[in-house]
C-alpha positions in Angstrom: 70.0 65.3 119.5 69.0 63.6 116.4 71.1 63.8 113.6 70.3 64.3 110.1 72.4 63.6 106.9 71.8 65.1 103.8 72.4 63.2 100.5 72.1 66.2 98.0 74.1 69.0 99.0 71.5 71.3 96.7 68.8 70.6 99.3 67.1 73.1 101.1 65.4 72.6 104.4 64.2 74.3 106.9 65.2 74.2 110.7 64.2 75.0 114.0 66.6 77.8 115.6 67.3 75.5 118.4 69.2 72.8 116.2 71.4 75.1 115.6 74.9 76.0 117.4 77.3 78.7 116.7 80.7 77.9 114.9 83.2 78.0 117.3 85.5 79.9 114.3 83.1 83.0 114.1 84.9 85.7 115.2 81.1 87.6 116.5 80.6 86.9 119.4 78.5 90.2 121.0 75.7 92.0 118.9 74.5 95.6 119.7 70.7 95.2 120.3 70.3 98.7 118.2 72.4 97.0 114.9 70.0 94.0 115.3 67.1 95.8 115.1 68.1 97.8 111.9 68.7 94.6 110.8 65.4 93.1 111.4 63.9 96.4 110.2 66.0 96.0 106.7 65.1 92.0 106.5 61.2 93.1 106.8 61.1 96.1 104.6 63.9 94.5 101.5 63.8 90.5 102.5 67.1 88.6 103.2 69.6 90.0 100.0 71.4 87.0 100.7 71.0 83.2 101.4 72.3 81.8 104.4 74.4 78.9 104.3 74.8 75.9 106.8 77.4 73.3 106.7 77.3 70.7 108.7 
């Protein structure tokens, strides 16, 4: 896996899903497959309210 460093923490970029791991500190760890879909169904009607962050 390549890795990428970032100079300027303000920069925004974005990634392919599969670069991405979960956090072994996240306490979620199961979804309900009805709460992701009202989810999805909010994000497509309102957008996403709030930025999502990753730290490297």
């Amino acid at each position: 896996m390549n890795t990428t460093t970032i100079a300027n923490a303000t920069e925004y970029r974005n990634l392919p899903l599969a670069l991405l791991t979960e956090s072994k500190t996240n306490p979620r760890r199961t979804f309900e497959n009805d709460s992701l879909e009202e989810l999805a169904g909010s994000i497509r009607t309102q957008g996403n309210v709030e930025c999502t962050e990753i730290t490297a």
